[in-house]
MARGUMAR-380998 format. One record per residue: residue number from 1; chain; x, y, z of N, C-alpha, C in turn. Coordinates in Angstrom, 2 decimals, padded with zeros to 5 digits. Layout:
# residues N
[rec NUM, "A", [X, Y, Z], [X, Y, Z], [X, Y, Z]]
...
***
This chain:
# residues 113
[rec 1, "A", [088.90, 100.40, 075.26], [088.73, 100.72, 076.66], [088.08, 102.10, 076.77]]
[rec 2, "A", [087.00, 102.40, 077.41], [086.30, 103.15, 077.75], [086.96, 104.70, 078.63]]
[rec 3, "A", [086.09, 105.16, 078.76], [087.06, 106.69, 079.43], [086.71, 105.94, 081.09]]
[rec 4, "A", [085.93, 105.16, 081.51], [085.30, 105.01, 083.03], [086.67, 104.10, 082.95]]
[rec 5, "A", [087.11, 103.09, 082.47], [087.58, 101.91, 082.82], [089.11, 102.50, 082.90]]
[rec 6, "A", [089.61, 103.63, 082.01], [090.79, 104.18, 082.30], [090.85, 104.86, 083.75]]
[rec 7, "A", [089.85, 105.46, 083.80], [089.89, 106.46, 085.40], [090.05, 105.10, 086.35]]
[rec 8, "A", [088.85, 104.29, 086.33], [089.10, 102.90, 087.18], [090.24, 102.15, 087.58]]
[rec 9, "A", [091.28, 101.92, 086.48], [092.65, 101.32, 086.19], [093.24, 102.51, 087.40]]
[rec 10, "A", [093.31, 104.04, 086.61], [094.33, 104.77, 087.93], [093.75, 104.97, 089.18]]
[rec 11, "A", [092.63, 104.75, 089.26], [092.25, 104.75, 090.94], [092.80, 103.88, 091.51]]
[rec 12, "A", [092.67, 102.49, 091.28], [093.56, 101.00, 091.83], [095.15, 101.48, 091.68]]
[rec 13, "A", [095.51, 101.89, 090.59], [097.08, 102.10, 090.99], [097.77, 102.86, 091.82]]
[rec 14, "A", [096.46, 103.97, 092.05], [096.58, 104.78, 093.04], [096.53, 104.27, 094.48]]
[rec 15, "A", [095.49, 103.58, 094.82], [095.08, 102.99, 095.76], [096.39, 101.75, 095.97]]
[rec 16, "A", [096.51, 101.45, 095.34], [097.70, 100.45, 095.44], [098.73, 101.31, 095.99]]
[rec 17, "A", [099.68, 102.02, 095.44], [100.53, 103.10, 095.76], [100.15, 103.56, 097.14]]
[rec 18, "A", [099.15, 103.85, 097.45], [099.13, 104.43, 099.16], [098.90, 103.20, 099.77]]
[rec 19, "A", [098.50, 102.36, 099.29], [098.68, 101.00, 100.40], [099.98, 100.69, 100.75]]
[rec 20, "A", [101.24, 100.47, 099.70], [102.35, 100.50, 099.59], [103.12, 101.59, 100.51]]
[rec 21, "A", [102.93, 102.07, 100.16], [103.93, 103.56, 100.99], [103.65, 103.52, 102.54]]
[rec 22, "A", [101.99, 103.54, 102.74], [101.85, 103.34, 104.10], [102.43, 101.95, 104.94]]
[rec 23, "A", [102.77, 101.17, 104.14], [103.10, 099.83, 104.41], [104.65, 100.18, 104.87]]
[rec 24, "A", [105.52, 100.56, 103.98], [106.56, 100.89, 103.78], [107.28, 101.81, 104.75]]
[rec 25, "A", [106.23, 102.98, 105.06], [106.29, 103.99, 106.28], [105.71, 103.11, 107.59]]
[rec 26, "A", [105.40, 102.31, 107.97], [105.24, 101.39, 109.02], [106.23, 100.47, 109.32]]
[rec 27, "A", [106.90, 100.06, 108.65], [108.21, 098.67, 108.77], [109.24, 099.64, 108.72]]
[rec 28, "A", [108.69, 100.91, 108.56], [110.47, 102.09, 108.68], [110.47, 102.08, 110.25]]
[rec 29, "A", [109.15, 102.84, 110.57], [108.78, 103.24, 111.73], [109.42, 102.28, 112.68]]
[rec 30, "A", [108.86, 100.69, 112.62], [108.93, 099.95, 113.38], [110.17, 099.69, 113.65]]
[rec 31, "A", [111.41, 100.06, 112.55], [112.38, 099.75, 112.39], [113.42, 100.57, 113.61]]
[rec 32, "A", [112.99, 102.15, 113.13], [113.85, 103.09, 113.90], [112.98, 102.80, 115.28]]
[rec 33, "A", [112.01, 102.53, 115.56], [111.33, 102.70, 117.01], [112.76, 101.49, 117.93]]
[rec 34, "A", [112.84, 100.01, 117.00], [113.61, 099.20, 117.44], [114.71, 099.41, 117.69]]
[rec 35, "A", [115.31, 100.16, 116.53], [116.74, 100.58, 117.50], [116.99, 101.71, 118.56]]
[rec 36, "A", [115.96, 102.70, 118.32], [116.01, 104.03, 119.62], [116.11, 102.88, 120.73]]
[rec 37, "A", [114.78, 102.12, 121.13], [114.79, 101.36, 122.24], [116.13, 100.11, 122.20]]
[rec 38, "A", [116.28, 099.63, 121.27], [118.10, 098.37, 121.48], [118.76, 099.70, 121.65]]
[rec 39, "A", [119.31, 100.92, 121.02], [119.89, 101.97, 121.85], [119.99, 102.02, 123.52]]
[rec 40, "A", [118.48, 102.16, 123.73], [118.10, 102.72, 125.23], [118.87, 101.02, 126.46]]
[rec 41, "A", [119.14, 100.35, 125.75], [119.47, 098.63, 126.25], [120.37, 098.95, 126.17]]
[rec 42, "A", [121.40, 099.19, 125.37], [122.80, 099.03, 125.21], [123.52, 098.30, 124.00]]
[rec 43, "A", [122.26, 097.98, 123.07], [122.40, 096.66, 122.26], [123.07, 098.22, 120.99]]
[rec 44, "A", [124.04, 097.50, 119.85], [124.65, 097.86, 119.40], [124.64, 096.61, 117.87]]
[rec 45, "A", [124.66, 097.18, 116.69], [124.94, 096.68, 115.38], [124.17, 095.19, 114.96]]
[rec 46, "A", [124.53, 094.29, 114.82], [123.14, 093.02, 114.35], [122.61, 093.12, 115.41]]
[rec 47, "A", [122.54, 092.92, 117.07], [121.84, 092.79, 117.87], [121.00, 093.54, 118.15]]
[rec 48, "A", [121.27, 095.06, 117.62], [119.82, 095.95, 117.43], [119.03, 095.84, 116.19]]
[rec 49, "A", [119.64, 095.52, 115.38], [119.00, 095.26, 114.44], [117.98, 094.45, 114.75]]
[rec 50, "A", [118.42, 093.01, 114.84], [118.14, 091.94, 115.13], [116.44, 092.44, 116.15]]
[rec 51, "A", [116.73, 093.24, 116.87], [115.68, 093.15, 117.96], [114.83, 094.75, 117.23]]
[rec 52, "A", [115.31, 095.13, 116.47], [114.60, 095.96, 115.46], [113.61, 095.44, 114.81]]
[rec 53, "A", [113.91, 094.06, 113.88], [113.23, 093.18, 112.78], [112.31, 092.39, 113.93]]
[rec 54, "A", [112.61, 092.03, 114.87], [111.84, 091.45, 115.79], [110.36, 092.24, 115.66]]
[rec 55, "A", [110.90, 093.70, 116.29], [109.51, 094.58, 116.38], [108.24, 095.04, 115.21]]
[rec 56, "A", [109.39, 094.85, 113.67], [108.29, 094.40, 112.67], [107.15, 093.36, 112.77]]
[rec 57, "A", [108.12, 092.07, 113.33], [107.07, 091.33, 113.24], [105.92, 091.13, 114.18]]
[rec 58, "A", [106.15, 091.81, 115.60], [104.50, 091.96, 116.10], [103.35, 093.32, 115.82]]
[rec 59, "A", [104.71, 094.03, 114.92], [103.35, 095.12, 114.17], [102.31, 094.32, 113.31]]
[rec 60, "A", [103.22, 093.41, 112.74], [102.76, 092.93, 111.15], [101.38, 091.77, 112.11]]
[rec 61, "A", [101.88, 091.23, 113.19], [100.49, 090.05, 114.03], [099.74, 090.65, 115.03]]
[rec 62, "A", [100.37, 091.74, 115.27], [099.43, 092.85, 116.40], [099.00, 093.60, 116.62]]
[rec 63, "A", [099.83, 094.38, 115.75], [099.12, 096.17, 115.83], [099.84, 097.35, 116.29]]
[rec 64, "A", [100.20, 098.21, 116.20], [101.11, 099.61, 116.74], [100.65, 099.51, 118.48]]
[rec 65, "A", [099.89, 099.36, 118.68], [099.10, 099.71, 120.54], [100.02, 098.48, 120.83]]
[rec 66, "A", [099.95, 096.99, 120.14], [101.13, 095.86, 121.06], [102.20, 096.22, 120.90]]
[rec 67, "A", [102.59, 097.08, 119.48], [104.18, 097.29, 119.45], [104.63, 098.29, 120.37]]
[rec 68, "A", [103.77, 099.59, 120.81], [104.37, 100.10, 122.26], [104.43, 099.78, 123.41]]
[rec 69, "A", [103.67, 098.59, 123.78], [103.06, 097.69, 124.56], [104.63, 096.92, 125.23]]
[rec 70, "A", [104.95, 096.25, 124.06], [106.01, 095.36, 123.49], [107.35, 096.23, 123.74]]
[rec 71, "A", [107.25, 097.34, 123.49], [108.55, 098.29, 123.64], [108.60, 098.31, 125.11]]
[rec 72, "A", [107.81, 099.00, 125.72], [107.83, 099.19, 126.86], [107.69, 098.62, 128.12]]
[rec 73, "A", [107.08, 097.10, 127.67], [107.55, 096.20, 128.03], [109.16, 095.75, 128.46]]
[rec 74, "A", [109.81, 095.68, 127.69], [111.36, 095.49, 127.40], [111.47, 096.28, 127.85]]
[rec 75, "A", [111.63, 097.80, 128.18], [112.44, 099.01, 128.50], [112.48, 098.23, 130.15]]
[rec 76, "A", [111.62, 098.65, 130.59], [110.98, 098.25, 131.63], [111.49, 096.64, 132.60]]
[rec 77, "A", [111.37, 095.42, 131.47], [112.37, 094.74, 132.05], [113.87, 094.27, 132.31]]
[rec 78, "A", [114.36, 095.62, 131.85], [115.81, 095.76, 131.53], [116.16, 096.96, 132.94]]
[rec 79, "A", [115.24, 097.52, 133.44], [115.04, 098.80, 134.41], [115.49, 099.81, 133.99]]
[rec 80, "A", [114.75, 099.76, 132.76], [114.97, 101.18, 132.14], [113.61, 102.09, 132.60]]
[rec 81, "A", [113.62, 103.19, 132.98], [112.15, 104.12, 133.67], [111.87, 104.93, 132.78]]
[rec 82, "A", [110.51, 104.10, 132.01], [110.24, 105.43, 131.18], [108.42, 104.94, 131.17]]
[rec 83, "A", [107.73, 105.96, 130.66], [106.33, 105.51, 130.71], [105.58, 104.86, 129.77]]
[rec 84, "A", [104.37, 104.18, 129.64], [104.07, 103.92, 128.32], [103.37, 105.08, 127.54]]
[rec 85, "A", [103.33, 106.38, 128.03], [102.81, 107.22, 127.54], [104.17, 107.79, 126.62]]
[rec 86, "A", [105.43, 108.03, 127.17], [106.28, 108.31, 126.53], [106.83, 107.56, 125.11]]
[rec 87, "A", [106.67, 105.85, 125.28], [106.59, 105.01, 124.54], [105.93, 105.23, 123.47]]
[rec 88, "A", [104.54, 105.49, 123.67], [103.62, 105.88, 122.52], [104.02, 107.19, 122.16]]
[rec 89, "A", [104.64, 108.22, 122.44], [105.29, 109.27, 121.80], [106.44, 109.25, 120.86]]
[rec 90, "A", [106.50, 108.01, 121.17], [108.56, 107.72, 120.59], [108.03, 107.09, 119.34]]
[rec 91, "A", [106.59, 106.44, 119.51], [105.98, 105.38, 117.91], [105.46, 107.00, 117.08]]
[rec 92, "A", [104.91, 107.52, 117.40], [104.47, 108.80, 116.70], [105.87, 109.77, 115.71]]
[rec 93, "A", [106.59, 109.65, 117.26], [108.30, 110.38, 116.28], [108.76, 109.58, 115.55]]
[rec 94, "A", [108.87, 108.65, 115.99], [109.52, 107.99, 114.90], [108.81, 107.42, 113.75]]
[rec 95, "A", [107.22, 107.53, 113.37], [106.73, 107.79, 112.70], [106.74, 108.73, 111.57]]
[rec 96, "A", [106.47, 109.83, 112.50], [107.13, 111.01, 111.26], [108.27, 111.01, 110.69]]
[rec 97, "A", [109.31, 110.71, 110.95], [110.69, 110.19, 110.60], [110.56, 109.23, 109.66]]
[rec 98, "A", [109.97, 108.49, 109.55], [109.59, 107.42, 108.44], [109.11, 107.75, 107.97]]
[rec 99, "A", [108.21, 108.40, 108.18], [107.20, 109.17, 106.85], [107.83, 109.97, 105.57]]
[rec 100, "A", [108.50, 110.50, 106.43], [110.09, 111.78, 105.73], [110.69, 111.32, 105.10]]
[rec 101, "A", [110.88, 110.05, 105.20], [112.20, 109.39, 104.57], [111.89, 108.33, 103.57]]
[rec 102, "A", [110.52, 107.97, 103.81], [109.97, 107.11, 102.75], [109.51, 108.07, 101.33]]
[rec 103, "A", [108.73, 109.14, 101.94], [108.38, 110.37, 100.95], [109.61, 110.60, 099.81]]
[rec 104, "A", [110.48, 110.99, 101.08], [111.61, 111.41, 100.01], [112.31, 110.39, 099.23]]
[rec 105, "A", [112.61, 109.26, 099.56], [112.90, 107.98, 098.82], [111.74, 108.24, 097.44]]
[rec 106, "A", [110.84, 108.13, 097.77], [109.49, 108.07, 096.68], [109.92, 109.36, 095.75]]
[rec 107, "A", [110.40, 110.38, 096.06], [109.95, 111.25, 095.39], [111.42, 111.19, 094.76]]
[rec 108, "A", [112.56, 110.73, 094.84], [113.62, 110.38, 094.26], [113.40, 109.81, 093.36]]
[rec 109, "A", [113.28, 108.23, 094.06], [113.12, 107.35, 092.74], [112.03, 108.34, 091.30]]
[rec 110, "A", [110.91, 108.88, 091.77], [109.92, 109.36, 090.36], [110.96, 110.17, 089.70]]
[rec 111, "A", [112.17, 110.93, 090.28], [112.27, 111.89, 089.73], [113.77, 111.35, 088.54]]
[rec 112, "A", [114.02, 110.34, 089.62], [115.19, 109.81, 088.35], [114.34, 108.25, 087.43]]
[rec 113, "A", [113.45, 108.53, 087.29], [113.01, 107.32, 086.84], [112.56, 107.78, 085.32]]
***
């Protein structure tokens, strides 16, 4: 194996690895976004959950813009008053929050591995 085809090999594993993580930091996100909002409802233990895992799955067929869409939607038909501008602030925080926590997961596992 060549010196190009070694660099080649860790670029893909690399590239793999941030596909992963970002993946990983998105289904967190989507996760905590679901329960702040089953919070903001009243919903409590599998039933937030439950409507947590829900919100994965129209990230995973729609996109972050339907999943605040989708949030605020629900807030909204429950008469909860909040904006969709605020909505899209709550996907950003709780973004970074996932980000934090996936990082540090990552940087655990390397370090006991």
């Amino acid at each position: 194996m060549t010196q190009f085809d070694d660099r080649e090999k860790a670029y893909e594993a690399q590239f793999h690895l941030e596909q992963e993580t970002a993946f990983r930091i998105t289904v967190r996100r989507d996760k905590l976004l679901g329960l702040w909002a089953a919070g903001q409802f009243g919903l409590e233990g599998d039933e937030a959950l439950a409507y947590a895992k829900g919100l994965i799955n129209v990230e995973l067929s729609a996109g972050s813009h339907d999943l605040a869409h989708q949030v605020f939607t629900d807030l909204a038909a429950r008469g909860i008053a909040i904006s969709e501008a605020a909505v899209a602030w709550q996907l950003v925080h709780w973004h970074e929050i996932a980000r934090e926590q996936v990082l540090a997961e990552l940087a655990g596992t390397r370090i006991s591995a």
